[in-house]
C-alpha positions in Angstrom: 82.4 10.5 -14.6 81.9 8.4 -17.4 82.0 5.0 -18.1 84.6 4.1 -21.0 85.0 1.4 -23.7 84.5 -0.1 -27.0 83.3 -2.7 -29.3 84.5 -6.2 -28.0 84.6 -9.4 -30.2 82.6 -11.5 -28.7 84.0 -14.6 -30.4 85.5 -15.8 -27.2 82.8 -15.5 -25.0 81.8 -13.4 -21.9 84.8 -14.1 -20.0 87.2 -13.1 -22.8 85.6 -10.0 -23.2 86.0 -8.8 -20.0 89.8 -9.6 -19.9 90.3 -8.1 -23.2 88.3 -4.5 -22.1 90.8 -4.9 -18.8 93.8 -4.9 -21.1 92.5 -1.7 -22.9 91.7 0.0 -19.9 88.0 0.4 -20.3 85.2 -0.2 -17.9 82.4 -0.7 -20.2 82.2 -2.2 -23.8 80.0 -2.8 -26.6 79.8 -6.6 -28.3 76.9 -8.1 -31.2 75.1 -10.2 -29.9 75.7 -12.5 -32.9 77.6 -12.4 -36.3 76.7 -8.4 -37.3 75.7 -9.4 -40.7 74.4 -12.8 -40.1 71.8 -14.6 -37.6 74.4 -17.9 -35.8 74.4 -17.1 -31.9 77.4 -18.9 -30.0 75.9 -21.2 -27.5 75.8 -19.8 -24.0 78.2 -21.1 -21.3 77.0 -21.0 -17.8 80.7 -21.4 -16.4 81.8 -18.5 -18.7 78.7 -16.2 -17.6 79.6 -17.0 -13.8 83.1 -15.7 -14.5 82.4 -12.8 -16.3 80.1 -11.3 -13.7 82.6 -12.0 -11.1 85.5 -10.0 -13.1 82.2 -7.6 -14.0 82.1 -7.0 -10.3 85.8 -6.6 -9.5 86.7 -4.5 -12.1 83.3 -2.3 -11.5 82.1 -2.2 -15.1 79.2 0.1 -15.8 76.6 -1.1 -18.4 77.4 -3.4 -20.9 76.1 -3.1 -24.4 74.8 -5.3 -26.8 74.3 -4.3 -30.0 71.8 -6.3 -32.3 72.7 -7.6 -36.2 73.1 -5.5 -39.2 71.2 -7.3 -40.8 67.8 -6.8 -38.6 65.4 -4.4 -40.1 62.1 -4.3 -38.0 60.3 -1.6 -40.6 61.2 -4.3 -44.0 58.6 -3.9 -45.8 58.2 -8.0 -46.4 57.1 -9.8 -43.8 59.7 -12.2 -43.8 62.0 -10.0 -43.1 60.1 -8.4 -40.3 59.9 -12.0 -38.9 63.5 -12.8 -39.0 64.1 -9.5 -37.0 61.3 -10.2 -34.6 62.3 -13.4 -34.0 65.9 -12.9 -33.6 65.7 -10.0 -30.9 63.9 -11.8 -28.9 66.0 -14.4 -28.6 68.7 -11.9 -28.3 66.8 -10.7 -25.1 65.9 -14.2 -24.2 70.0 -14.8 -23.9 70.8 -11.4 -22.2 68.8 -12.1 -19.4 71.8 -13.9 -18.3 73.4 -10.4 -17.8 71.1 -8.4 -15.9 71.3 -4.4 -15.8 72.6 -4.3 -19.5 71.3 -2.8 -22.7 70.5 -3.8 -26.0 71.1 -1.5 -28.8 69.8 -1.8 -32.3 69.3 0.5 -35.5 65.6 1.1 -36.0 66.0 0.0 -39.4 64.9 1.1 -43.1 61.4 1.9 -44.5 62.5 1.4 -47.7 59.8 2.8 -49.7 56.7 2.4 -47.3 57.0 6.0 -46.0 58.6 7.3 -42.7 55.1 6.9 -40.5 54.6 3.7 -42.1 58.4 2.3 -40.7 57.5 4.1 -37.1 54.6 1.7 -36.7 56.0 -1.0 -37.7 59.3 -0.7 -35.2 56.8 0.4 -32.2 55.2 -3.3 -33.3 58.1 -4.9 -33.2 59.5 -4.1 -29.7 55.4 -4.6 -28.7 55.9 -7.8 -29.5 59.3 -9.2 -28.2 59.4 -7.2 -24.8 58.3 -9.5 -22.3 57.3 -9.5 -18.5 59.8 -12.3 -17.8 62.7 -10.5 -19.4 64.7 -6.7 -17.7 67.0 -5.8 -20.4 66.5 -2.4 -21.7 66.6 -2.3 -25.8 68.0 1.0 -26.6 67.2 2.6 -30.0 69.9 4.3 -31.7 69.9 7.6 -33.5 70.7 7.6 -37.2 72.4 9.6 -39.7 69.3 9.4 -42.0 70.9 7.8 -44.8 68.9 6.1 -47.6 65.3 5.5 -45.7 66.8 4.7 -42.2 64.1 5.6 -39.9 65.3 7.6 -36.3 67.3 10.5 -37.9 65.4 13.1 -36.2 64.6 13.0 -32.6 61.4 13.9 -33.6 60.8 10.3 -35.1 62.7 8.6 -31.9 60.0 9.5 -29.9 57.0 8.4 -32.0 58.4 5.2 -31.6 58.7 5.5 -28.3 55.6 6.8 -27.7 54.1 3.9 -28.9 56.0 1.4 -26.8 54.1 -0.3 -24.5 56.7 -1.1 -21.9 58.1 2.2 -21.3 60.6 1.0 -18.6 62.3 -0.7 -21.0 62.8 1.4 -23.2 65.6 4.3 -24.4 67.9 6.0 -26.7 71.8 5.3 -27.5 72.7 8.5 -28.9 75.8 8.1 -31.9 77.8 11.5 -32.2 78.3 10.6 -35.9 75.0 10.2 -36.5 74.0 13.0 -35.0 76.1 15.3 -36.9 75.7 13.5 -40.1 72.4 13.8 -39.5 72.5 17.8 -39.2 73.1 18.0 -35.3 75.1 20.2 -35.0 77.4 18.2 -32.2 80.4 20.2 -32.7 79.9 23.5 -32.3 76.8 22.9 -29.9 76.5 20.4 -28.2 74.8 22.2 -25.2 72.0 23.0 -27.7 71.9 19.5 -29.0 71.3 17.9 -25.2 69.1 20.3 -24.7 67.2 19.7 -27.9 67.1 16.0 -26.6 65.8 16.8 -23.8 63.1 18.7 -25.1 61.9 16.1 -27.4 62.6 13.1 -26.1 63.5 13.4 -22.5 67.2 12.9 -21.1 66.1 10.2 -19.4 65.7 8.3 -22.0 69.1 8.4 -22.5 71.3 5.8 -21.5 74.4 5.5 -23.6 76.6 6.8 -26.6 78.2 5.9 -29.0 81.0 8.5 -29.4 83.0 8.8 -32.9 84.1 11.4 -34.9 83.0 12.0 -38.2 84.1 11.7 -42.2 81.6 14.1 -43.1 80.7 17.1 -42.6 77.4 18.2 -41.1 74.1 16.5 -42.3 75.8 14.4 -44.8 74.1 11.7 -44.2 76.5 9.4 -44.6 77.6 7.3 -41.6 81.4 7.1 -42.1 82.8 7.1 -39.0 86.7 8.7 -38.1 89.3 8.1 -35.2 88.4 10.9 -32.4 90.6 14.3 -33.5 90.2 13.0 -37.6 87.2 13.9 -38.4 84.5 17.2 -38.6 83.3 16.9 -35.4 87.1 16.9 -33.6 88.7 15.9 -29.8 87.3 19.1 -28.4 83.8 18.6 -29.2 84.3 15.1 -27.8 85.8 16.3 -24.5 82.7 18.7 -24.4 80.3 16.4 -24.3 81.8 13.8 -22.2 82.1 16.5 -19.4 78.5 17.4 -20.7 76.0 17.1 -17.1 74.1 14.4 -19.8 76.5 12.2 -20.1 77.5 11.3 -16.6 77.2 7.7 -15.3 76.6 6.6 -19.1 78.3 4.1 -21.1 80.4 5.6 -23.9 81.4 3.2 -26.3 83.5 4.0 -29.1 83.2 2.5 -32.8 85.8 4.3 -34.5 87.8 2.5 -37.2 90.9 1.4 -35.0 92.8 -1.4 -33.5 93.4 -2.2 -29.9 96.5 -0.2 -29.8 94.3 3.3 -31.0 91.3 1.5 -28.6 93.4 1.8 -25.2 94.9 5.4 -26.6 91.2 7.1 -27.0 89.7 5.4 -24.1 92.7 6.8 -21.9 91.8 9.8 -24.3 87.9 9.8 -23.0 89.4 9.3 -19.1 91.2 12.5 -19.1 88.9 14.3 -21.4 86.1 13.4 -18.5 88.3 15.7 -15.5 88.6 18.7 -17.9 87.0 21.5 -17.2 86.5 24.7 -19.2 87.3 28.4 -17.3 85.0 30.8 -16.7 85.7 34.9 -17.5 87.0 34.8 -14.2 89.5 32.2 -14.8 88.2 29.8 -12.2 87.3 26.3 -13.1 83.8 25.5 -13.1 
């Protein structure tokens, strides 16, 4: 099994979230933290927190996922910049600790310029700096489609950063099927190979949610655009492979496809049946 959701606005609070991923069926979801291209964090509410992990237990939701700005780049190559992403994350992680057993997802961010080794240091700094003892949420880097000089495109470069994380328990991998494919993974046509791949390099351990969407482009565009499961390259029965993929199970899968609530509740019911199929063997028996 899986657990299935999408992005939540988190406008409303905890409380509201929860009630709204009820209404579309889900048992997970994905929310930023604070405005996604800005840095104003609502004020927490205790009262609101209490409720949501009350509904959080009744309705049996899996991991939650946080997902930090747009606007954070921990590889900038000013300082200030650096700062402001520092800075914010860990406040981020300061305020999840309200939520225990959730993740925090962000992108790895742009080198612009300084070189790809250069903007792997300078993230593995970064998360040095703002993971704390005190603190238990796990901050989850996400793989890229490599566009422009976004650092993480290859698995290869996830797991220098990783590497040189000090905190290795807190510390994995939200793996985007857009990305991916954008990125020249071939998701589509194998996504046995691509796991495995993952595995190799990084470790499937490390992973501990996805982000699944369909794709615009077509392989290792690198582009990043995003399509409604079935409209894109990558298409539903890729999708319902790797949801039934031995990977996946027990993970969050969040989707961010371009939608409304209305196509939100149709593809997570889409992700819920997708998860009992089963392919047939030459035998015709189910496996």
């Amino acid at each position: 099994m899986i657990y299935a959701g999408s992005h939540i606005s988190s406008a409303g609070g905890y409380a509201a979230m929860g009630r709204q991923i009820r209404k579309l069926g889900g048992d997970t979801f994905a929310f930023f933290t604070r405005n996604p291209r800005g840095a104003r964090a609502k004020k927490l509410d205790p009262e609101d927190i209490r409720e949501f992990l009350e509904m959080a237990g009744e309705l049996k939701l899996g991991p939650v996922v946080a997902h930090a700005p747009y606007t954070l780049n921990a590889c900038a190559a000013r300082e200030d910049l650096r700062r402001f992403a520092r800075e914010t994350m860990a406040d981020d992680l300061k305020r999840l600790s309200c939520t225990p057993g959730n993740y925090y997802n962000f992108h790895p961010g742009c080198h612009v310029g300084q070189g790809t080794e250069a903007g792997i240091r300078l993230i593995a700094e970064t998360l040095n700096g703002i993971l704390k003892d005190e603190e238990h949420t796990t901050v989850l880097l996400e793989t890229m489609s490599g566009k422009g000089s976004e650092v993480g495109r290859t698995f290869e470069e996830l797991r220098e950063i990783l590497d040189r994380v000090e905190r290795q328990d807190r510390i994995g991998v939200c793996l985007d099927t857009c990305h991916v494919w954008d990125a020249g993974y071939d998701i589509a046509g194998n996504p046995d190979g691509v796991f495995e791949e993952f595995d190799r390099v990084i470790g499937l351990d490390r992973l501990k949610a996805l982000h699944i969407n369909d794709s615009q482009n077509p392989r290792g565009s690198r582009k990043d655009r995003h399509a409604k499961i079935g409209e894109g390259m990558i298409g539903a029965e890729a999708v319902r492979r790797i949801v039934n993929h031995p990977a996946v199970q027990g993970l969050p899968c969040i989707l961010e496809t371009p939608n409304d609530d209305e196509g939100w509740a149709r593809e997570i019911a889409f992700l819920r049946s997708a998860c009992q199929y089963k392919e047939k063997n030459m035998e015709g028996e189910q496996i």
